[in-house]
Backbone bond lengths (Angstrom), bond angles and torsions (degrees), N, CA, C in turn:
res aa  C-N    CA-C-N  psi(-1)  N-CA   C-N-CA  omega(-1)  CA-C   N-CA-C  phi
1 X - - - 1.464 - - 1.520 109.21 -
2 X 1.066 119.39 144.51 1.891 126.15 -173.61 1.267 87.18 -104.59
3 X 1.956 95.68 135.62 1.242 98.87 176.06 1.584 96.79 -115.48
4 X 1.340 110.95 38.34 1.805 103.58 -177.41 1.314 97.27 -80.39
5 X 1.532 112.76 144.25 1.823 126.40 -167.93 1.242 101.43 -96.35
6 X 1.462 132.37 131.93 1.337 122.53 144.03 1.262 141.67 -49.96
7 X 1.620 96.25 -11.82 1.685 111.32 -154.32 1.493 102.91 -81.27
8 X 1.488 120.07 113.05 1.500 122.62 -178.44 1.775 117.84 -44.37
9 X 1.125 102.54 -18.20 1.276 100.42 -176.86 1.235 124.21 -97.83
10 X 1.679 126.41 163.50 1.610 112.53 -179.88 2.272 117.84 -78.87
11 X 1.298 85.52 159.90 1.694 86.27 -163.44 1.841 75.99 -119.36
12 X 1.418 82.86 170.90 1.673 115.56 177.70 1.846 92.83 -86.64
13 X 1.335 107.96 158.71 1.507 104.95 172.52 1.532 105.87 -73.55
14 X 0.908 120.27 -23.23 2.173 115.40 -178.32 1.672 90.56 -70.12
15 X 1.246 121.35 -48.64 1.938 109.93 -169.70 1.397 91.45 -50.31
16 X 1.318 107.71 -67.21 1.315 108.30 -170.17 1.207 145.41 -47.74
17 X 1.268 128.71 -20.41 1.047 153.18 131.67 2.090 124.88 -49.80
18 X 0.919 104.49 -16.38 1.376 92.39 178.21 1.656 115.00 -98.74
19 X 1.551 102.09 158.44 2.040 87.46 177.49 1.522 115.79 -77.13
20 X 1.625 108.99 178.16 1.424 84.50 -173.28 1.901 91.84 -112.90
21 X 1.266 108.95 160.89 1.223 151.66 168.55 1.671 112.03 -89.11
22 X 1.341 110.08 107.69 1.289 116.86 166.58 1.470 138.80 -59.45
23 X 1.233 138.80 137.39 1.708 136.04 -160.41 1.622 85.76 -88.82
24 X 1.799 100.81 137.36 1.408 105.15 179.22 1.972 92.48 -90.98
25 X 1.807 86.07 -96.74 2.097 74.47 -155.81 1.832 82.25 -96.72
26 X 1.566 86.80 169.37 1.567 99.26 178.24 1.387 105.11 -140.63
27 X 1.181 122.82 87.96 1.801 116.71 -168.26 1.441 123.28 -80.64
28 X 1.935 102.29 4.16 1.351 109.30 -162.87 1.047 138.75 32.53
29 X 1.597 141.82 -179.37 1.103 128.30 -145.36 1.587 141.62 -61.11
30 X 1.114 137.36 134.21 1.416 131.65 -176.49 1.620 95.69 -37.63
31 X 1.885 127.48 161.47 0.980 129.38 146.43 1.263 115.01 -76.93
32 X 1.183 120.21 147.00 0.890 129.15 167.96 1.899 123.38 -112.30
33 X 1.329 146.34 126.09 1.243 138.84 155.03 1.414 132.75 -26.10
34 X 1.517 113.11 97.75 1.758 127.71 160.46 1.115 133.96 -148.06
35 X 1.214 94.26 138.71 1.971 114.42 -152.94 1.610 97.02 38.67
36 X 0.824 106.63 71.68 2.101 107.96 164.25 1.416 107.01 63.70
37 X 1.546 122.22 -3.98 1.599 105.87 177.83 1.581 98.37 -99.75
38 X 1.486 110.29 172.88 1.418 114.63 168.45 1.671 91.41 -108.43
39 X 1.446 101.67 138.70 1.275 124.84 173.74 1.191 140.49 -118.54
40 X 1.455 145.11 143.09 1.677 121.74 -154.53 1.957 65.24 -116.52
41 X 1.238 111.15 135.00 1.611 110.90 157.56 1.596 117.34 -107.71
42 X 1.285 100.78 124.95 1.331 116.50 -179.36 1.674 122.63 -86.60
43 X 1.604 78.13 -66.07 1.873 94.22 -178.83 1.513 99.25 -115.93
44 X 1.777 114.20 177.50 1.147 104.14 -173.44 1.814 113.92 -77.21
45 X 1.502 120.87 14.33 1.247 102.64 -163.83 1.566 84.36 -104.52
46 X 0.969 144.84 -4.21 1.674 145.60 -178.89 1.803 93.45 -76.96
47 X 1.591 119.09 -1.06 1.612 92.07 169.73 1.272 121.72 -124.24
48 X 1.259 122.97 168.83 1.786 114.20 -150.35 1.605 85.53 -169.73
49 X 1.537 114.94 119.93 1.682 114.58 -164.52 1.605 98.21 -169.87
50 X 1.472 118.19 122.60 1.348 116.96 143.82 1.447 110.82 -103.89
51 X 1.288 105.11 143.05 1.124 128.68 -169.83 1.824 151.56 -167.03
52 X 1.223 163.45 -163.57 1.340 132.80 176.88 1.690 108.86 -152.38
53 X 1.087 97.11 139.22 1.729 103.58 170.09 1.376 117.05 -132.30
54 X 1.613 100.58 133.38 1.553 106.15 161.84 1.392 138.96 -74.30
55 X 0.880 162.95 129.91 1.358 146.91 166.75 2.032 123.38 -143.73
56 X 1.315 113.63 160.19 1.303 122.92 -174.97 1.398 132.30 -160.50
57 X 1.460 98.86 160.68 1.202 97.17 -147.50 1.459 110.33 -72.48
58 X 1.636 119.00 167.71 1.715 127.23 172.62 1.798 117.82 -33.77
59 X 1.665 118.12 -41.56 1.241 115.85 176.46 1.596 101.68 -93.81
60 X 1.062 119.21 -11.27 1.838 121.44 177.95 2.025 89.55 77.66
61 X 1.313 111.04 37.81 1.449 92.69 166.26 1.534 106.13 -79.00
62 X 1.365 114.71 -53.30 1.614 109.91 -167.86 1.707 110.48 -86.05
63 X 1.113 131.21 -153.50 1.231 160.37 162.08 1.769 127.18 -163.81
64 X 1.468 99.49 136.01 1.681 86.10 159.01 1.759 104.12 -145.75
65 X 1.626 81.52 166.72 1.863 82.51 177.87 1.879 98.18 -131.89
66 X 1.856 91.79 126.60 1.304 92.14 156.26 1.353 156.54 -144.74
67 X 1.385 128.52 -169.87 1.561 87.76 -152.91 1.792 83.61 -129.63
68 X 1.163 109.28 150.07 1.623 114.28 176.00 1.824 123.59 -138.84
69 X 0.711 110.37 136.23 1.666 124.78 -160.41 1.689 95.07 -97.80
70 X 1.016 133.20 110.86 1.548 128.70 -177.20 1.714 101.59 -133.65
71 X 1.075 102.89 117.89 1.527 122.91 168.36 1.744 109.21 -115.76
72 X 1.354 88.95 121.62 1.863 107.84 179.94 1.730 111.94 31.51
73 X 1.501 100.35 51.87 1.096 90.61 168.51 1.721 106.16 114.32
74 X 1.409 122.02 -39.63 1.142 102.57 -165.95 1.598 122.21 -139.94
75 X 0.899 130.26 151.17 1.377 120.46 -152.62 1.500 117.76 -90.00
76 X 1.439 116.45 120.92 1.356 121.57 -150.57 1.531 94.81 -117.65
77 X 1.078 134.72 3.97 2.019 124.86 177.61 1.748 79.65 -167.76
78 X 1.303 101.02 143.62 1.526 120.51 152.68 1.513 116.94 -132.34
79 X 1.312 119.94 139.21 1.569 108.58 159.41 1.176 114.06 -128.35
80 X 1.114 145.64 158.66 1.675 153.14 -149.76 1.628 112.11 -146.20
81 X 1.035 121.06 89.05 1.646 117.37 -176.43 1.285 83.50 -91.99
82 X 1.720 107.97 164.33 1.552 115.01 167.07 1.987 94.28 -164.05
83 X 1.415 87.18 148.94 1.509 113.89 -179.35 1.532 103.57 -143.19
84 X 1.950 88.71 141.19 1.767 109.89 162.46 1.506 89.89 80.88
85 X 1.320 158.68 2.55 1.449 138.56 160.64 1.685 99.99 -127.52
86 X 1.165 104.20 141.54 1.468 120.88 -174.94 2.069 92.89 -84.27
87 X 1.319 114.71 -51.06 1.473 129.71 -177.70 1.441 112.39 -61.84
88 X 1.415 115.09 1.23 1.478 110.69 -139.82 1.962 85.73 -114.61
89 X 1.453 116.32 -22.96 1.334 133.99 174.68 1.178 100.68 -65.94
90 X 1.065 145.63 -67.08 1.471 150.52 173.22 1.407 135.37 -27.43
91 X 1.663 84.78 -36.39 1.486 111.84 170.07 1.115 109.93 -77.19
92 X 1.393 140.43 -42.30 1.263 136.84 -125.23 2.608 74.74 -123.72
93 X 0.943 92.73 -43.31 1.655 72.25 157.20 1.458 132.51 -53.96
94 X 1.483 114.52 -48.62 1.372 96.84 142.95 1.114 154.40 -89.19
95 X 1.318 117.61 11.21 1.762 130.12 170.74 1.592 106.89 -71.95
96 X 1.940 105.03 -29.57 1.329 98.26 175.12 1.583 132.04 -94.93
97 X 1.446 101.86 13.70 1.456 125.88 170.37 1.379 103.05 -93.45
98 X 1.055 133.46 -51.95 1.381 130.94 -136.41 1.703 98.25 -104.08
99 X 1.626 123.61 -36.80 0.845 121.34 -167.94 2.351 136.12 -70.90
100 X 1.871 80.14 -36.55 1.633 79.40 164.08 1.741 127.94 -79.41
101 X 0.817 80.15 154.66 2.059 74.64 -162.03 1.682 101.36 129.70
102 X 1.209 105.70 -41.66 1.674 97.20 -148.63 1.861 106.33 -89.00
103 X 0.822 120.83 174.83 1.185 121.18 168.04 1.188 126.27 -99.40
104 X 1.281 142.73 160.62 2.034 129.57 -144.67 1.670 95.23 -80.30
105 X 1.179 111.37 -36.72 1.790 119.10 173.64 1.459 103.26 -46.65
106 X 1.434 116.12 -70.70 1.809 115.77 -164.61 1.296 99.55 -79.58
107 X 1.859 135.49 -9.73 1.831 92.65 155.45 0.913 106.82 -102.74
108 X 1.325 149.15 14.41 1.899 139.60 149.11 1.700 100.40 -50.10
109 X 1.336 111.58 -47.43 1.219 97.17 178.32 1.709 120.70 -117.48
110 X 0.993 99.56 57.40 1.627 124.73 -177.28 1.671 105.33 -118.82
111 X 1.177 106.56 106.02 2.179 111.98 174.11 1.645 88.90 -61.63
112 X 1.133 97.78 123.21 1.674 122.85 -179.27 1.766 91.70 -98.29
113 X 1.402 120.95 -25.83 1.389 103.50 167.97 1.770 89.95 118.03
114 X 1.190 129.19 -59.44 1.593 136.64 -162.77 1.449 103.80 -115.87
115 X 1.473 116.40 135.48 1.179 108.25 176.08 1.161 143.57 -79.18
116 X 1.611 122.05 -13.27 1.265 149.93 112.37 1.487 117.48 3.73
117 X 1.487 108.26 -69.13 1.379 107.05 179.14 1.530 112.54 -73.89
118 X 1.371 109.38 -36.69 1.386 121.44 165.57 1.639 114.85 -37.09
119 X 1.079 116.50 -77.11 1.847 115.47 174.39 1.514 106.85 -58.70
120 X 1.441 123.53 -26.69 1.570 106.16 -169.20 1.502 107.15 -69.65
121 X 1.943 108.37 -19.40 1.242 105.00 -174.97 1.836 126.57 -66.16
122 X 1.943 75.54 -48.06 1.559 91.24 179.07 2.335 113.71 -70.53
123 X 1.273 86.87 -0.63 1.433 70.51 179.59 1.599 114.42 -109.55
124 X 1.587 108.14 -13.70 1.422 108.53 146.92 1.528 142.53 -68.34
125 X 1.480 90.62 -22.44 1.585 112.10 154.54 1.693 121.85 -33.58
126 X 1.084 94.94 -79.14 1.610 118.65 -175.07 1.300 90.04 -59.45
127 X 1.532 142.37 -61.37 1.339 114.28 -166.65 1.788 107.69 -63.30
128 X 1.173 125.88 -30.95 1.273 120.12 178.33 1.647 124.52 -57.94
129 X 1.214 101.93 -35.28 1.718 120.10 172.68 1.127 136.56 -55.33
130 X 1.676 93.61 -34.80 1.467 117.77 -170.83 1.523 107.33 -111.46
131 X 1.188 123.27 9.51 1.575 119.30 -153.07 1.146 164.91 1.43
132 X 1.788 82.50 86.89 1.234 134.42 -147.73 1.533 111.66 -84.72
133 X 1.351 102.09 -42.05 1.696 127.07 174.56 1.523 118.54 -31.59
134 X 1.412 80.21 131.73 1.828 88.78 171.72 1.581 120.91 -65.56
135 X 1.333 133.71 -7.38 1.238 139.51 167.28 1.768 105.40 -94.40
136 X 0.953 119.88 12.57 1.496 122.77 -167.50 1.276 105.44 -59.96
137 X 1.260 134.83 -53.37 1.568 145.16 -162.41 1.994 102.90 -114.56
138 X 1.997 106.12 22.98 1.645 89.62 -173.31 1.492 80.70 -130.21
139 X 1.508 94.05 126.15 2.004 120.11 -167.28 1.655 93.07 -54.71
140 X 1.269 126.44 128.63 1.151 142.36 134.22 1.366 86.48 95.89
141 X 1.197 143.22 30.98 1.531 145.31 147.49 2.031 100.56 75.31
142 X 0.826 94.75 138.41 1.920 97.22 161.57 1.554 107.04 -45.48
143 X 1.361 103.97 148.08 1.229 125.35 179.40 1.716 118.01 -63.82
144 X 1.165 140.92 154.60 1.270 126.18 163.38 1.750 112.70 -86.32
145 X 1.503 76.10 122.65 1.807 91.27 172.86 1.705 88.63 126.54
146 X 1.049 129.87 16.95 1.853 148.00 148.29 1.458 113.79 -35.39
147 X 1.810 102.82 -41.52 1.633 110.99 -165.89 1.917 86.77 -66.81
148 X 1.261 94.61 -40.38 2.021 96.26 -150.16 1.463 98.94 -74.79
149 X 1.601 116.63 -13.28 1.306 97.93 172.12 1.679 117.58 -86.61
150 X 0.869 117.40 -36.44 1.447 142.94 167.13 1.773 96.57 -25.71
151 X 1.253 120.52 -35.07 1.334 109.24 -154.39 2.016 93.92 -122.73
152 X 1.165 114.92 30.90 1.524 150.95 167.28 1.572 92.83 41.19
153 X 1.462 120.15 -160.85 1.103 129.90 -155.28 1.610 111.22 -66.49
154 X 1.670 122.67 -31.75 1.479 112.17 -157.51 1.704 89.23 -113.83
155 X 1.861 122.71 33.75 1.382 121.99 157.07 1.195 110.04 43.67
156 X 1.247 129.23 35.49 1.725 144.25 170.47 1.415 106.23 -107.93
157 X 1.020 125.07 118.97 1.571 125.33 177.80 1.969 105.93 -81.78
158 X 1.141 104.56 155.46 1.760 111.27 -131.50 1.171 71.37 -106.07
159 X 2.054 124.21 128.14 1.000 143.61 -168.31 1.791 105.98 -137.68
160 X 1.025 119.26 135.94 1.452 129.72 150.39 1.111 119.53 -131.19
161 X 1.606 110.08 128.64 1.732 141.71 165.69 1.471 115.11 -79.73
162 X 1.055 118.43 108.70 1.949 95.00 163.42 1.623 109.01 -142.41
163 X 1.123 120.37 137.49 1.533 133.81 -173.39 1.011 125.23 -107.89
164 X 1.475 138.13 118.92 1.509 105.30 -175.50 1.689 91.19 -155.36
165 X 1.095 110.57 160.42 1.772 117.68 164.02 1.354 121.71 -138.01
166 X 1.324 116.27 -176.45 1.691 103.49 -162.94 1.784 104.63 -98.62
167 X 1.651 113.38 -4.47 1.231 89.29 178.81 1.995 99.03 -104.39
168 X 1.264 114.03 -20.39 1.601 113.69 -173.95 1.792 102.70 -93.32
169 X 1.031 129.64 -15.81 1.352 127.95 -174.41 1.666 111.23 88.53
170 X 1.571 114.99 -150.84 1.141 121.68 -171.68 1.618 108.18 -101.26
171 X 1.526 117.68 157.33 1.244 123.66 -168.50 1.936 91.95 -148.64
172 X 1.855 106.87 104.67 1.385 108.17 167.00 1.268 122.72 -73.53
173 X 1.381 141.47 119.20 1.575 125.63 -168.38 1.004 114.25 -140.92
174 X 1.690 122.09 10.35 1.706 130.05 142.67 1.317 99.16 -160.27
175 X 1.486 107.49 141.30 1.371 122.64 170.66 1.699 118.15 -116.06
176 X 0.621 118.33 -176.23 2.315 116.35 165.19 1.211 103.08 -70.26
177 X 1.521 119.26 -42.95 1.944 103.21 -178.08 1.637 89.53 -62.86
178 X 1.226 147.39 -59.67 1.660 139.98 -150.98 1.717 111.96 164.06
179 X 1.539 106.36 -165.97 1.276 113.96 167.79 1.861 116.39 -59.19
180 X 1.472 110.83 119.59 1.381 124.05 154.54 1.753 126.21 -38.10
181 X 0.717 113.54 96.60 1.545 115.15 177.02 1.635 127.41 -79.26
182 X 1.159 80.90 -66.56 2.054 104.70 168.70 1.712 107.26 -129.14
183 X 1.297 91.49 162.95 1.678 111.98 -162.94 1.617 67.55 -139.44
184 X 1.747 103.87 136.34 1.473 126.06 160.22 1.764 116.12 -98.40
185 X 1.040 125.16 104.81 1.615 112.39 174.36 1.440 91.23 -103.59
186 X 1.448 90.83 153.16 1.687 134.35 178.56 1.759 88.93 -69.08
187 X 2.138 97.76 173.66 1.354 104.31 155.80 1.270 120.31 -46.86
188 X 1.630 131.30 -43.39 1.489 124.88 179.00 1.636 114.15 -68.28
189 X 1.006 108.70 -6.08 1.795 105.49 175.69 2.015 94.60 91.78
190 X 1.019 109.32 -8.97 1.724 110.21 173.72 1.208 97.01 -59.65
191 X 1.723 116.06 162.16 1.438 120.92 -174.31 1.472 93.73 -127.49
192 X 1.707 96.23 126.24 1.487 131.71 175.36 1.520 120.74 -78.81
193 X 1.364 113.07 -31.15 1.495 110.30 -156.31 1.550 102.00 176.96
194 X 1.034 123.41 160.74 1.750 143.89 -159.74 1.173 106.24 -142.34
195 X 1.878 114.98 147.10 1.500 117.97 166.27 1.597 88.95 -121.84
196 X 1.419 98.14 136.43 1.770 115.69 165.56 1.411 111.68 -97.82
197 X 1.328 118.60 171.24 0.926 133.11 140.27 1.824 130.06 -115.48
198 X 0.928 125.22 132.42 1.709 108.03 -172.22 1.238 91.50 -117.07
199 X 1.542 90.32 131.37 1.832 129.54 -172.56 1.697 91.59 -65.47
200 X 0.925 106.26 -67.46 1.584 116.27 -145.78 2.488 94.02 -69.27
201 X 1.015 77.83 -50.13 1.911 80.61 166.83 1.690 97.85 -49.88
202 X 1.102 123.62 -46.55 1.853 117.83 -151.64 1.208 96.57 -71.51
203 X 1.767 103.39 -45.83 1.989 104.85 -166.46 1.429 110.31 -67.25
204 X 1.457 109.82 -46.50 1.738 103.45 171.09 1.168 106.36 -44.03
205 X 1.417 135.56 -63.96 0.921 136.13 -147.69 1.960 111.30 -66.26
206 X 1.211 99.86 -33.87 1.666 110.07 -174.30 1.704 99.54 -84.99
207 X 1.181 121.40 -28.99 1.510 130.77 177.11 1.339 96.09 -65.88
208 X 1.188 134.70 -37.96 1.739 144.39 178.15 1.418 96.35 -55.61
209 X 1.068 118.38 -56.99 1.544 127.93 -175.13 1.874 111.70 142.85
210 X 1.146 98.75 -21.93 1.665 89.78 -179.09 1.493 110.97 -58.41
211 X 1.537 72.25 164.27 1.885 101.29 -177.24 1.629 101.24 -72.04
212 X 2.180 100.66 140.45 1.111 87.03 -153.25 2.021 100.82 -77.03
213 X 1.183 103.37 -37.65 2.031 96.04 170.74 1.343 103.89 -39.90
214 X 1.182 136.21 -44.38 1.354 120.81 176.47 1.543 139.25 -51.49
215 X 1.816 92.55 -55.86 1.602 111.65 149.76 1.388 130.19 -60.35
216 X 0.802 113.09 -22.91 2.173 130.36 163.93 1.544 93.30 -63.44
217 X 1.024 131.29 -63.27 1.494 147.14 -161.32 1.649 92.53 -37.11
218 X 1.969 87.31 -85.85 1.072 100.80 -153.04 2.105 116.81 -74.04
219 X 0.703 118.35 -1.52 1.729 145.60 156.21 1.249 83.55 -51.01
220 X 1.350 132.35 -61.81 2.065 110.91 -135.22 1.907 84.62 -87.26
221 X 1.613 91.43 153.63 1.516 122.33 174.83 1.615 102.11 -136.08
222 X 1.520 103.82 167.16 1.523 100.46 156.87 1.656 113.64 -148.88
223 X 1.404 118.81 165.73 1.260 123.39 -164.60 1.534 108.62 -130.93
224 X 1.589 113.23 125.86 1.371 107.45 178.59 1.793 111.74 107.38
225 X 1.325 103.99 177.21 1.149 94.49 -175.61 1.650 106.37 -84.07
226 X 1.501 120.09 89.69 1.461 133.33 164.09 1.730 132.83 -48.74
227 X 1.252 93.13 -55.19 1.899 104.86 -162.86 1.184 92.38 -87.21
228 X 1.757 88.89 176.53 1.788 86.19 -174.43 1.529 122.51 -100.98
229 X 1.171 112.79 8.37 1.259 119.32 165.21 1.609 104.21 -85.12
230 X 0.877 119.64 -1.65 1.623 121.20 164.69 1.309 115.78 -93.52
231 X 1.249 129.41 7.39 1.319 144.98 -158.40 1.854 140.04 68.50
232 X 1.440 89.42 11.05 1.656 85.89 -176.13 1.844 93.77 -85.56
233 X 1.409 87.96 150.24 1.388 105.11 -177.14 1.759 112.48 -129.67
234 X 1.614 109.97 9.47 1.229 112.89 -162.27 1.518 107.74 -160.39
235 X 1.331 140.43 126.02 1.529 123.27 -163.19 1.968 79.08 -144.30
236 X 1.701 96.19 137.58 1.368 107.08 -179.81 1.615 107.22 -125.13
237 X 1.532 105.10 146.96 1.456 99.84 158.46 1.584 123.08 -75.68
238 X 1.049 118.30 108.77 1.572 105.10 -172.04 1.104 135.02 -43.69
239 X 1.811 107.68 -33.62 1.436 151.99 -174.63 1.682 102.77 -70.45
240 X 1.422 128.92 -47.49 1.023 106.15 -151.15 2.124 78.64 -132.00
241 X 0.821 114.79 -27.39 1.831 113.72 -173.13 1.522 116.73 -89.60
């Protein structure tokens, strides 16, 4: 029997030495779910996924979450939110330069710059691989330009602040409608209801041309039981009371 190997590569003398054994069935890869088809993925252009990852940094000061649009392989919209690092924005300006173009392989292994963005990549990865994706079961995948809807009409990515300690209580100081203004407490000093202001409403609005007290004005909303026929009897600055 010849034991000369086909196998291009070098063997140990025991491989080499043994006979060979034939491969029975090989059904290759599980399918997996994208854009509504089931898919066996082979190479990286068999994948096609919108979808989102978290990730953070080595001391867990910052966070970011992101979201990537991948058609057959390659990444066609990115967006990069980031929280808790001031340095961590900078990064994520260039994660969103550098990243469409590439294929999901070269930014797994692409220095995104922050390490944050770094794990959010690799952990959106794996959901993409495995089909994991939030477009997994939606026919013909989300459209590109998904990230910009995601972040709704005033393109502000949807943030909440809240502060509180055990001898002063709680302090709201951003919500998804915007910046916290006033906190309403009840007769017990409990808090009923909030006035915002929304940033992204004011700037359109002053970019329009209005006056900015005007655009301040008309920006603020409130949530909860506010007025005082609703029972607040007490409205605080969170910021400064």
């Amino acid at each position: 029997m010849s034991k000369v190997s086909e196998c291009p590569y070098a063997m140990s003398a025991e491989v080499q030495n043994q006979c060979k054994v034939t491969k029975g069935c090989d059904h290759g890869p599980a399918p997996i779910p994208e854009e509504g088809k089931w898919i066996q993925a082979k190479e990286i252009s068999d994948i096609s996924a919108y979808t989102h990852g978290v990730g953070w940094c080595a001391p867990q000061q910052g966070a970011c979450k992101l979201s990537l649009n991948v058609k057959n392989g390659i990444i066609e919209e990115a967006l990069i939110e980031t929280i808790g690092c001031s340095g961590m924005t900078h990064s994520a300006a260039m994660a969103a330069e550098i990243l469409p173009g590439k294929t999901i392989l070269e930014a797994l292994n692409t220095d995104l710059v922050c390490d944050a963005i770094n794990t959010a990549m690799r952990e959106l990865f794996l959901q993409i691989v495995y089909g994991r994706s939030q477009s997994a079961f939606s026919e013909g995948g989300l459209v590109i330009g998904a990230g910009m809807e995601d972040l709704g009409k005033g393109e502000r990515s949807m943030v909440g602040t809240m502060y509180g300690t055990k001898d002063k209580g709680v302090r709201y100081l951003e919500m998804t409608e915007g910046y916290c203004t006033r906190m309403a407490l009840d007769e017990n000093n409990e808090v009923i209801g909030y006035e915002f202001v929304s940033l992204g409403k004011m700037t359109d609005f002053i970019k329009k041309g209005m006056e900015p007290n005007e655009a301040y004005k008309k920006a603020m909303g409130h949530y909860g039981r506010f007025a005082p026929e609703d029972g607040a009897v007490k409205y605080i600055d969170p910021r400064k009371e």
